[in-house]
N, C-alpha and C positions, 0 to 999 in steps of 0.2 A: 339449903345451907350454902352459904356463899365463902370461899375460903379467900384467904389473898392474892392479887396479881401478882406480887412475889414468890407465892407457893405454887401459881399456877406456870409457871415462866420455869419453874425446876421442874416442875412435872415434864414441861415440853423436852427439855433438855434430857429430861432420861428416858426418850424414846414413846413416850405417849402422845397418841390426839386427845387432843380435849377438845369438847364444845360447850356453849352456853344452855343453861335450861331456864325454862318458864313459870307461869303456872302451869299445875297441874301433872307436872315431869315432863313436860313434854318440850323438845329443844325450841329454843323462839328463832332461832336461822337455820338457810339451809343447811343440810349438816351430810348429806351423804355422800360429794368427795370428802368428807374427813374420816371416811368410813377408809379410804384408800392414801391417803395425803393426809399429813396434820399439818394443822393452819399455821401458818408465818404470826410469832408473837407479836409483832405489831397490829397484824389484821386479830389477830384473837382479843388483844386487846382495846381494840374497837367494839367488840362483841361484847367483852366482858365487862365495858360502862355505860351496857345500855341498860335502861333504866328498867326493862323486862327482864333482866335478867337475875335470878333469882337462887341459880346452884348450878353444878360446874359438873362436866361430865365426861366419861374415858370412852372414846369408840374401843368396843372389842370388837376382834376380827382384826384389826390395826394391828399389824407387827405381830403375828400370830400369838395374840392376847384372848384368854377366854377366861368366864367367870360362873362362878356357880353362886346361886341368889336361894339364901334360906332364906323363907319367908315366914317369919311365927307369930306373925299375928294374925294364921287363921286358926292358930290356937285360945283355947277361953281364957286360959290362965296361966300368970307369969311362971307360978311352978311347974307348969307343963311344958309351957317354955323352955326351959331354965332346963328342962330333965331330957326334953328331946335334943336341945343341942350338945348338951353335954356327952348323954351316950352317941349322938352322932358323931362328934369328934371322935371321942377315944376310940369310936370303931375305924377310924379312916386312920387315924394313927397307929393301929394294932395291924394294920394291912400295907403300910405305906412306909418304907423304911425313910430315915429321917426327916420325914412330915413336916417336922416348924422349921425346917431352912430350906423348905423348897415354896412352900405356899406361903402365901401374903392375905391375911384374914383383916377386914374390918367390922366394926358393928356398924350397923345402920340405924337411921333413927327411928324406925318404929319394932326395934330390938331382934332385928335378922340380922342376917351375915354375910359378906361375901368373901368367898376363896375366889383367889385371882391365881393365875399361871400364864406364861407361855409355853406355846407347843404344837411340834411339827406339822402337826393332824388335828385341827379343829375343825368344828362344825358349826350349824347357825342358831337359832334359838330355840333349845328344846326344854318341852317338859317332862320330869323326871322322874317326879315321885308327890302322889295326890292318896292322899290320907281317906280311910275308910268317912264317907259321908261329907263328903267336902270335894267340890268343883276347882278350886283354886287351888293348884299347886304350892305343894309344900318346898319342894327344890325344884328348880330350872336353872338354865347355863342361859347363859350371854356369849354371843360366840361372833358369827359374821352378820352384820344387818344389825349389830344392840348397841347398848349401851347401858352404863353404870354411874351412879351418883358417887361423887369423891365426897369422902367420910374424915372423920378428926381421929374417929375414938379404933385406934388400932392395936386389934388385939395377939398377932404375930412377933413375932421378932425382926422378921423387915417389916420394909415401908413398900407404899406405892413405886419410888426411887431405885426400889433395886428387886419387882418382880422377875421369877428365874425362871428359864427354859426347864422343863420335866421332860422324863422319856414319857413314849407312846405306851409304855407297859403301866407307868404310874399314873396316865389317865385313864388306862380302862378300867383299872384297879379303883381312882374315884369315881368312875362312872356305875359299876358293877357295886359296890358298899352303896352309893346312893342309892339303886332301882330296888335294895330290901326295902325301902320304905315305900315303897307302890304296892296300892291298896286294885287287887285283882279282884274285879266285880264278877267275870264270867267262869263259869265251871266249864268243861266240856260235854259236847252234847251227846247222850247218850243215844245211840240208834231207834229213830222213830219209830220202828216195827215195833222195839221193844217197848217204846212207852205206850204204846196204845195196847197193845199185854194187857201190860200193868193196870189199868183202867178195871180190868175184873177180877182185880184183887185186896182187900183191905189194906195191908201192908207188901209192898212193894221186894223183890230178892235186894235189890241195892240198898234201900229206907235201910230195912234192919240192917243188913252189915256196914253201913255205913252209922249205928246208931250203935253197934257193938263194935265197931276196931275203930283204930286210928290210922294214921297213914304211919306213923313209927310205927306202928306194930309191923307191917309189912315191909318196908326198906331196910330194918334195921340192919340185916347181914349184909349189906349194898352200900350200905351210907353211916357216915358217920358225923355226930353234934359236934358242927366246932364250934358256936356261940350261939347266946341263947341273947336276944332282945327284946324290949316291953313286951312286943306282942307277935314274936316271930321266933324260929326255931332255926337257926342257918345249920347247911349241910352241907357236904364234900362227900363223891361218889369214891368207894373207895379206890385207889390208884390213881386217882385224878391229880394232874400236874397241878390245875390252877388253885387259886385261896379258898373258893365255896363254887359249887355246883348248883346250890338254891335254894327253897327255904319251906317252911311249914308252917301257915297262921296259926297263932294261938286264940283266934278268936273263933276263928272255923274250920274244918279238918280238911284243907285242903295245901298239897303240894303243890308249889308254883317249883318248875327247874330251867333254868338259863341255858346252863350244857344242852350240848344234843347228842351228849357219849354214852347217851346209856338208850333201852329200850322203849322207854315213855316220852310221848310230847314234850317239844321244850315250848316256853311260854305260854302254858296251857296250867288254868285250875283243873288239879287230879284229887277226885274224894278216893276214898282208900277204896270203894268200887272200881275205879277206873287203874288204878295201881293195879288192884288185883286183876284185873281183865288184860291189863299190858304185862303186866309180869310173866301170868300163867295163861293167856289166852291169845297171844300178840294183836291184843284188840278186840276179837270176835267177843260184842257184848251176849248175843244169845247165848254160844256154850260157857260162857262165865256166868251168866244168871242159872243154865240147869245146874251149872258145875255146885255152886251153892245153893241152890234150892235142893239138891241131892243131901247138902250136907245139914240142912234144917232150917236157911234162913227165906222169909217170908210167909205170906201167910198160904196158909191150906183153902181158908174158905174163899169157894168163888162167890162174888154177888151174885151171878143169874141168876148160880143154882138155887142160895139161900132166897130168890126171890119168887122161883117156880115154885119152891118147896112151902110158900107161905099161903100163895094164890092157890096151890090143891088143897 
């Protein structure tokens, strides 16, 4: 999408680089002093009538500019769409005190969004938050080394024209509301000794308690629900200074925790076994497996024996 050499020439004027883009998004000149230097409107305006050029673009990292990129069309459907951005917003708004006069929001054109800011402490291009069965990032930031498509359809109350500096507390704050939506593939690894145990047994000490509790059942006195998402449970340890300590899939029973103020792994899937084993064992999976097999969970019968027992 190509906007006017008039709109482009105010952009420059309120402190942005801009550069030309191609096919395929991809800039058709060099473009990486603009990464540090934005182009003299004349020379950009040589760029901007060449005949490759196709749509118009903000170096982030320029003038400590960063941006965060919803991407939702690696959703199926517009109402899914339409339902993830929505409670995304209200969540960053319910955590972000006055939100619509500090961010600068556009739509893009295949119905994503970018929040734009500056700020003191940026970074370069990460990905953020990847949805249960899906490789392509659902958020990522635009930071040093990116760059962003200038859009029409603006859905903020500023503009491009008057992006505003944030504190470093209100980017960790959008950094921390975004990473609820990172889809955690790995549990943590239970002690090898103890799975090959397990091997001669039907059902397993962890299987069952992990098929009878949840992980609320055991945090509860520790932790307290401050919001509840499609498919996530957020949580705050209690006493803790910050907004959320971290969260509980609702699709699978596993705590992910961010903090590292309490006794369990941070960044680590924890099945309500591995809670129970940090909680009441500081780890040690074997006396957490007698500690419950004491109290009735797992099975009794051994295979050997039931297979000695068949062959006499």
């Amino acid at each position: 999408m190509k906007i006017s050499l008039d709109r482009c020439k105010k952009l420059i004027d309120s402190g942005l680089s801009l550069i030309t883009i191609g096919d395929k998004k991809i800039p058709n000149t060099k473009w990486k002093e603009s990464q540090k230097k934005a182009l003299d409107k004349n020379i950009f305006t040589n760029h901007f009538n060449l005949e490759s050029t196709k749509g118009i673009g903000i170096c982030t990292g320029y003038n400590n500019l960063e941006a965060f990129d919803i991407d939702l069309k690696i959703l199926p459907s517009l109402k899914l769409q339409q339902d993830f951005w929505n409670e995304y917003l209200e969540f960053l708004k319910s955590n972000i005190d006055d939100f619509d006069n500090k961010f600068v929001i556009y739509k893009t054109v295949n119905n994503g969004y970018h929040i734009i800011y500056r700020c003191e402490t940026i970074g370069g291009n990460q990905k953020i938050a990847v949805l249960k069965d899906n490789t392509q990032a659902i958020i990522e930031t635009r930071g040093i080394g990116g760059y962003i498509f200038v859009y029409d359809n603006q859905v903020s109350k500023i503009d491009y024209t008057k992006i505003k500096e944030i504190s470093i507390n209100d980017r960790d704050v959008l950094f921390e509301c975004s990473r609820y939506y990172n889809y955690v593939k790995d549990e943590i690894e239970i002690d090898k000794k103890l799975q090959k145990e397990s091997l001669d047994v039907s059902v397993s000490v962890w299987e069952d308690f992990n098929s009878k509790n949840t992980c609320w059942d055991i945090i509860q006195n520790d932790f307290t629900i401050i919001r509840k998402l499609s498919n996530k449970i957020i949580i705050r340890r209690n006493g803790a200074e910050s907004a959320h300590s971290g969260y509980i899939f609702g699709d699978k029973e596993l705590m992910y925790l961010f903090t590292t103020g309490t006794q369990y792994p941070n960044e680590k899937g924890l099945s309500p076994f591995a809670i129970y084993t940090y909680k009441n064992h500081n780890g040690n999976w074997s006396e957490s497996a007698k500690d419950l097999y004491q109290q009735g969970y797992g099975s009794r019968v051994i295979k050997e024996v039931e297979s000695l027992k068949k062959n006499y």
